[in-house]
C-alpha positions in Angstrom: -55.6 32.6 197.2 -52.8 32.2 199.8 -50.5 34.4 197.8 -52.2 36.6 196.0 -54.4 38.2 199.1 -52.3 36.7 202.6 -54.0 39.0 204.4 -57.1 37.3 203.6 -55.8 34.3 204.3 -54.0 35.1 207.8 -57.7 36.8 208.9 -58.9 33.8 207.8 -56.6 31.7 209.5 -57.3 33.7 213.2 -61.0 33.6 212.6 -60.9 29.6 211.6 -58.8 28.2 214.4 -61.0 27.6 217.2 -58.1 26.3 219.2 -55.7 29.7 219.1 -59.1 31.6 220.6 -59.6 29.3 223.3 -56.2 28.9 224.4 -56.0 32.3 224.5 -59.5 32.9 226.6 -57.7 30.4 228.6 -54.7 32.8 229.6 -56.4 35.3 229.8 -59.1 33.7 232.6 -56.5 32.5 234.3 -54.6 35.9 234.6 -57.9 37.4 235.9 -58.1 34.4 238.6 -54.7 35.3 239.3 -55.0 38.8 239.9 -57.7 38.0 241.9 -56.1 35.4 244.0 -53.5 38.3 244.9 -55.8 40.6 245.9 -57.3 37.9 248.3 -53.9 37.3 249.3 -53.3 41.1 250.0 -57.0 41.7 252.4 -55.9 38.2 254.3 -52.7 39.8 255.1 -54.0 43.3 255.6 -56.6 41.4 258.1 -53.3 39.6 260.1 -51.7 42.5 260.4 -54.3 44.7 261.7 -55.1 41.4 263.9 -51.7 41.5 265.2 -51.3 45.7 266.1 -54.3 44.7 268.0 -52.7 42.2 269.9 -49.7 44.0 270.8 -51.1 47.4 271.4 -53.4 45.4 274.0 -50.7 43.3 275.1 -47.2 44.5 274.6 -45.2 41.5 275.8 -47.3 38.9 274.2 -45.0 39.3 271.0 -42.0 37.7 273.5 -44.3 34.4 273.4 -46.5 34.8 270.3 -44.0 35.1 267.5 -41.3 32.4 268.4 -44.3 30.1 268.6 -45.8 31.3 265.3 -42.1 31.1 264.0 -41.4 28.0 265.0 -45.0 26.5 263.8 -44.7 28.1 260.3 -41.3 26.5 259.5 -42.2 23.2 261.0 -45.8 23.3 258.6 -43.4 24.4 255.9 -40.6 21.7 256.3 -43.1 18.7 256.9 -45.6 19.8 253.8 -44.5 22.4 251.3 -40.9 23.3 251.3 -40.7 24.9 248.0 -42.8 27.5 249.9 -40.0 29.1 252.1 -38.5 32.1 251.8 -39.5 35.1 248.6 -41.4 32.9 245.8 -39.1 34.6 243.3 -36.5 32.7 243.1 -38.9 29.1 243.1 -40.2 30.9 239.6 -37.1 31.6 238.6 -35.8 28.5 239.1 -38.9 26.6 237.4 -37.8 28.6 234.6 -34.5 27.8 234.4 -34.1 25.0 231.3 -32.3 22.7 234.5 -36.3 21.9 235.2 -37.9 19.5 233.6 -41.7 19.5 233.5 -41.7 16.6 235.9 -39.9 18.4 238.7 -41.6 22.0 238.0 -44.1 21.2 240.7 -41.0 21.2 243.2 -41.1 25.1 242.8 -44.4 26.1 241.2 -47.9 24.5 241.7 -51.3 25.4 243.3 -50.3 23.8 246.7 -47.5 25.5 247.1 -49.6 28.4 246.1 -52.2 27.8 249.1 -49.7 26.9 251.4 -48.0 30.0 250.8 -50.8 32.0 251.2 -51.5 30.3 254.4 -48.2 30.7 255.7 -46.8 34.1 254.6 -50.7 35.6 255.9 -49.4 33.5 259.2 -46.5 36.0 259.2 -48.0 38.8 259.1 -49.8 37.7 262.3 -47.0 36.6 264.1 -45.3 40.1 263.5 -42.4 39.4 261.4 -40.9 41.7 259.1 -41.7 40.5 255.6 -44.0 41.5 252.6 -46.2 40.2 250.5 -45.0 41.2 247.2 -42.4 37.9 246.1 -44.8 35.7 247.7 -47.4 36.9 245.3 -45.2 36.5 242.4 -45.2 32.1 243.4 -48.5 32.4 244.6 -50.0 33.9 240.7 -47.0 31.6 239.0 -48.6 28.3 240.4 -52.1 29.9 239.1 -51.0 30.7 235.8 -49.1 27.3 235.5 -52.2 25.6 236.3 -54.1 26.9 233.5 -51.6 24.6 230.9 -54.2 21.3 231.7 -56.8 23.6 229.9 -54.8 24.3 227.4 -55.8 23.1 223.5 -53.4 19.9 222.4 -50.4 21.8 220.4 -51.1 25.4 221.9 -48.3 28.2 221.2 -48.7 29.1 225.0 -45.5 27.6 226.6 -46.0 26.4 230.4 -42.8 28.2 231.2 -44.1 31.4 229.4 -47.4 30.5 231.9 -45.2 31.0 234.8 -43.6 34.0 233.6 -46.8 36.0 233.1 -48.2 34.9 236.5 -45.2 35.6 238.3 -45.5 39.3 237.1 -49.4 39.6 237.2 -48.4 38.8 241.2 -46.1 42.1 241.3 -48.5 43.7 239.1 -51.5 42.8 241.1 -49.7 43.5 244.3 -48.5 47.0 243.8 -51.2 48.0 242.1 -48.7 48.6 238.7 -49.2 46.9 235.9 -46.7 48.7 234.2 -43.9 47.6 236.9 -45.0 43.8 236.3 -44.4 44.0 232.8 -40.5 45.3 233.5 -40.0 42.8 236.2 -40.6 39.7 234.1 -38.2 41.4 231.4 -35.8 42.1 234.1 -35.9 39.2 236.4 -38.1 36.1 235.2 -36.6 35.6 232.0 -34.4 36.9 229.0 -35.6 35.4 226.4 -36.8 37.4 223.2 -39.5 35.3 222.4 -41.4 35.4 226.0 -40.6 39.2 225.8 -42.6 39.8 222.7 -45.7 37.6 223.4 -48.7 39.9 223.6 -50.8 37.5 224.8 -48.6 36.7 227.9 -47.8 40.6 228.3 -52.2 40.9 227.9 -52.4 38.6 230.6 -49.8 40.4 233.0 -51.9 43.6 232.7 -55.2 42.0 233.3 -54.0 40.4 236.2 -52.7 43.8 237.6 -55.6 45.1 236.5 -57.5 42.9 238.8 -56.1 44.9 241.3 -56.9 48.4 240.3 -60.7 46.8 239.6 -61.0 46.0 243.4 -59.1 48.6 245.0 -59.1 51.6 242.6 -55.9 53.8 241.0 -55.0 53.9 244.9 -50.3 54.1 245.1 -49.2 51.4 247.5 -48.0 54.2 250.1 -50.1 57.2 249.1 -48.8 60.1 246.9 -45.4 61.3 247.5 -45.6 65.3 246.9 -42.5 66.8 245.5 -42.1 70.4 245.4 -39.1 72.9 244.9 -37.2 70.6 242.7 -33.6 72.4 241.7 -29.7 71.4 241.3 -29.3 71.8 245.4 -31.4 68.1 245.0 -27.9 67.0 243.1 -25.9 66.2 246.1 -28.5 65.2 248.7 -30.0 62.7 245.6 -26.2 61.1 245.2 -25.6 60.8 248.8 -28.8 58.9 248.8 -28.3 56.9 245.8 -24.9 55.8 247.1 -26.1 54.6 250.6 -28.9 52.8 249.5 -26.1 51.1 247.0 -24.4 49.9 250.4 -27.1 49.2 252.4 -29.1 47.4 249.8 -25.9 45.4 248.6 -24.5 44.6 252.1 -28.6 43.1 252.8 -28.4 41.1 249.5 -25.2 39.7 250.8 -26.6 38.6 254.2 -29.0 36.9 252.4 -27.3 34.9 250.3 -24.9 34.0 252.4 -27.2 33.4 255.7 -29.4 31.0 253.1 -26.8 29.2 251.3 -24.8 28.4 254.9 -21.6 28.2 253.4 -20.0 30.2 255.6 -19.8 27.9 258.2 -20.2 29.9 261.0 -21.8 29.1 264.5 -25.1 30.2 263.9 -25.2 28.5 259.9 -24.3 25.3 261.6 -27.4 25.7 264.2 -29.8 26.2 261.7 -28.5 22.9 260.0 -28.8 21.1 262.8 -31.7 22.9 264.6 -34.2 24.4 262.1 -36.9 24.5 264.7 -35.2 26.0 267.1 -33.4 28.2 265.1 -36.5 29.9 264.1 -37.5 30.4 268.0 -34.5 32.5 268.1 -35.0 33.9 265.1 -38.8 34.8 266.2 -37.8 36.0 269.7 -34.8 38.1 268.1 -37.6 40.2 266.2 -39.8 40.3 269.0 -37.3 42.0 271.1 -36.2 44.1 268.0 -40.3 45.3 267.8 -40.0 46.2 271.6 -37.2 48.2 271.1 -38.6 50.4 268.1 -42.4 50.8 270.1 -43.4 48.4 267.8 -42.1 49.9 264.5 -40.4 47.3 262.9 -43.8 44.9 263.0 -45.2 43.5 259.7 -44.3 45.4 256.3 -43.1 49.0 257.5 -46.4 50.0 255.3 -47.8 52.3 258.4 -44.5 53.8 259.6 -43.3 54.4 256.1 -46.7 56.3 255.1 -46.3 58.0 258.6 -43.0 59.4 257.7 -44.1 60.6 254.1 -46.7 62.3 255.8 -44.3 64.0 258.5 -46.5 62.4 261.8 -43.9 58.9 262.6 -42.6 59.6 265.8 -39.0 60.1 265.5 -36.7 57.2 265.9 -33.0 57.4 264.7 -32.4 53.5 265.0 -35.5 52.8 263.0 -33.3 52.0 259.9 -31.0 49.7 261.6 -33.4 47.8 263.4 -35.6 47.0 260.1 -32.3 46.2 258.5 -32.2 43.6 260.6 -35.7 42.5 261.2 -36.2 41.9 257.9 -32.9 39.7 257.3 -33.5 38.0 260.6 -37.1 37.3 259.0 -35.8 36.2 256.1 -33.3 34.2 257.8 -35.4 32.1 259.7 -36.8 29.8 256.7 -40.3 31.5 256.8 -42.3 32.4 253.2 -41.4 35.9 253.7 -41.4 38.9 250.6 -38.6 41.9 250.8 -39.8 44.0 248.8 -42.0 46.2 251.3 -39.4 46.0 253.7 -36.7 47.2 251.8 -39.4 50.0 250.5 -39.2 50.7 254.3 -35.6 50.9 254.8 -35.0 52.9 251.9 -37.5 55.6 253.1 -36.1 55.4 256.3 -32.8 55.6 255.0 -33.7 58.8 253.1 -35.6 60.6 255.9 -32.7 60.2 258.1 -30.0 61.6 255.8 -32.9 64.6 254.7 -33.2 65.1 259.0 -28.8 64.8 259.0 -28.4 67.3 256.1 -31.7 69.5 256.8 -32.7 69.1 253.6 -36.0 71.0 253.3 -38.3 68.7 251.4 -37.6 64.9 253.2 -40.2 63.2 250.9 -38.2 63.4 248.0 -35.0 61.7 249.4 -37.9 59.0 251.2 -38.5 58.4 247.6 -35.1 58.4 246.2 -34.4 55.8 249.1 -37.0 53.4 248.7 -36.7 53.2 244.6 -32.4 53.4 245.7 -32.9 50.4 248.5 -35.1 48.4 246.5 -33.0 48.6 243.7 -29.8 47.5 245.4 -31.5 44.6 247.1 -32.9 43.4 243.8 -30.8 44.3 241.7 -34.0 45.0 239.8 -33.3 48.8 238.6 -36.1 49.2 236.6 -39.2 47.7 238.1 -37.9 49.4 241.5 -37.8 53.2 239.3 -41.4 52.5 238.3 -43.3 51.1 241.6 -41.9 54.1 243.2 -42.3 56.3 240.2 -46.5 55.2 240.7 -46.1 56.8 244.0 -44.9 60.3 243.2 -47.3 63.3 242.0 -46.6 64.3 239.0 -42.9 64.0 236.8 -41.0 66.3 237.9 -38.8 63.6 239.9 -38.7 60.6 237.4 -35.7 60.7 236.1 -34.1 61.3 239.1 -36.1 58.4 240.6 -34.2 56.5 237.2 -30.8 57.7 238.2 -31.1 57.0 241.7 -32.3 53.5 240.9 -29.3 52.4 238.6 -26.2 54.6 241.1 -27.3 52.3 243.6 -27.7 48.9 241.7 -24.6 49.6 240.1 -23.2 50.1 243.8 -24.5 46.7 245.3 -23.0 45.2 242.2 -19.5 45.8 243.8 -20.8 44.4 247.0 -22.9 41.2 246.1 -23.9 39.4 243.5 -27.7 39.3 242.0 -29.9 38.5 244.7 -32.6 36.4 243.2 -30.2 34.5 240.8 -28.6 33.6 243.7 -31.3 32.2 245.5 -32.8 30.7 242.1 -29.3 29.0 242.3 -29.7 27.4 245.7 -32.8 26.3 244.8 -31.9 24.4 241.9 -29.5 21.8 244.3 -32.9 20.6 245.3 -33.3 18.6 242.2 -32.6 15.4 242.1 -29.7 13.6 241.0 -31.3 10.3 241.0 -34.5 8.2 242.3 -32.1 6.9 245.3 -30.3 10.1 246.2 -31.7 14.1 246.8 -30.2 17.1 247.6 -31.1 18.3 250.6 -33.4 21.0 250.7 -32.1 22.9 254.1 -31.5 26.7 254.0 -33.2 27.3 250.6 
């Protein structure tokens, strides 16, 4: 029977084996819960931050006290109780993938405390005021979900608990942006390169319903609106390279800060104070982005979500040193050991970035270099060019700009590959020297 009709018997086969259907209603609950834990994630932050404009609106020096305190408080929680919660959340997943990990050390980088704790902490962020987002922290915080879901899991399912983490880590993009589609790319793209996780549609099922989650509860909405192009023609040529080329330096010269602020080895002044001082490292890291909110009227706050849709909609007040002070907000942020997300942020810049040079140039139609500069900047700081082309791609009406969101995405990753190397890979590097060598002996942890 098995070789005269094998289609017979592989129907059969699918129909007979309880275990492959409830390992697969397994992943596929999980991805929901997932998606649905981001979308928490996203209204507790959303909540902070509208606590916080409150707050400084009503009180405009309280950030001076308020967010060196916070600072300090959310790196001291984070040191004493979850480490593996500082900084993005990317590279943790990436590193928990990396075949370095074994399954007993996994929970170092991926689990459901760290999930909570960076929920707690990255929401605590937002309401201190510092300049992060919430999109890598979701990827950690829907990894540790997913990864969860293996103790449910038949004896002898096909479901790997690294392939686990791979589809929850981009259900949390998926599910933050509101784009399936981009979470799909950024687990080919960043979480792993290996054929086999690429083609399993059960995993790539559960990415989508756990970006679907998203859409459920907060409908076919873009992350900053719709970006209306019109008037598109060659004069777009030069104005869309100029773009695509800063965005290559600025987003490659931020990657470097990064890597080189969290991996110390510079030895410099301030690396070796943040050795010795975490705590009060952070103070001055917190106060530092205080003073920077002051000086933009309170711009360079949170994400950059309500100044960047304010500038795509032509009603931000005008400030030329908007760009340079997220710049550094956001590395500051990032510097200071908090669980902190760059993907809004660099969104942020990028649109800055193109505004300014559309205001420099008086180029006619600013919206469409804001959009070449965010999918640019994200790309550079990533190194991601993909994904970046398609969560900004979401955000445009209609086509008409899509392959020139595509070509400004890979100019400027190409660009910041001449100026630093991969970001995340990086990072997912540092983090794996907090394995340990031995039961008597651990790396320290410090600056990851």
């Amino acid at each position: 029977m098995r070789t005269r009709f094998p289609v017979f018997y592989a129907i059969r086969q699918e129909l007979y084996d309880w275990r492959l259907w409830a390992g697969r209603a397994v992943v596929l609950a999980f991805a929901a819960l997932a998606g649905l834990i981001v979308v928490a994630f996203t209204w507790l932050t959303e909540q902070a931050s509208a606590r916080f404009v409150w707050f400084q609106s009503s009180f405009w020096w309280g950030p001076l006290f308020w967010t060196p305190v916070s600072t300090v408080a959310i790196v001291w929680l984070m040191r004493r109780h979850a480490v593996g919660s500082t900084g993005s959340g990317i590279p943790q997943v990436m590193a928990a993938l990396s075949p370095e990990v074994s399954k007993e050390h996994v929970s170092l980088y991926v689990s459901i405390r760290l999930s909570v704790a960076k929920m707690v902490l990255a929401s605590w962020g937002f309401l201190a005021g510092l300049s992060l987002g919430r999109e890598g922290p979701s990827v950690q915080i829907a990894s540790g979900v997913m990864h969860h879901a293996r103790r449910w899991l038949p004896a002898h399912s096909q479901v790997s608990a690294k392939g686990l983490m791979m589809a929850g880590g981009a259900a949390g993009i998926a599910a933050a942006f509101n784009t399936p589609l981009a979470g799909v790319m950024f687990a080919i793209e960043e979480l792993t390169r290996q054929s086999e996780h690429r083609s399993n549609g059960l995993l790539l099922a559960a990415i989508v319903l756990g970006g679907m989650m998203a859409v459920s509860v907060h409908g076919n909405a873009t992350y900053f609106g719709v970006i209306r192009v019109q008037n598109l023609s060659m004069a777009l040529l030069l104005p869309g390279l100029l773009v695509a080329v800063c965005s290559g330096l600025a987003g490659g010269l931020f990657a470097r800060l990064v890597v080189l602020s969290l991996s110390g080895r510079s030895n410099d002044w301030f690396s070796r104070f943040r050795q010795r001082a975490p705590l009060r490292f952070a103070a001055v890291c917190g106060l530092a982005v205080a003073l920077l909110g002051l000086a933009s009227q309170g711009a360079t706050y949170g994400s950059g979500y309500d100044y960047t849709r304010e500038m795509l909609e032509g009603s931000a007040t005008e400030s030329p040193f908007y760009l340079l002070l997220k710049f550094v907000a956001t590395w500051i942020t990032t510097w200071s050991g908090v669980p902190a997300g760059i993907f809004a942020p660099s969104l942020a810049i990028g649109g800055a970035l193109g505004n300014d040079i559309a205001q420099l140039i008086t180029y006619a139609n600013a919206p469409t270099l804001m959009a070449l500069g965010m999918a640019g900047f994200l790309a550079a700081a990533t190194q991601a060019p993909m994904t970046a082309f398609i969560i900004v791609m979401e955000m445009v009406d209609g086509h008409a700009l899509v392959l020139s969101l595509m070509a400004s995405a890979l100019v400027a990753s190409g660009v910041s590959r001449l100026i630093s190397a991969p970001l995340y890979s990086s990072l997912a590097q540092l983090q794996l020297q907090r394995l340990p060598k031995d039961e008597a002996q651990k790396k320290s942890p410090e600056g990851l």
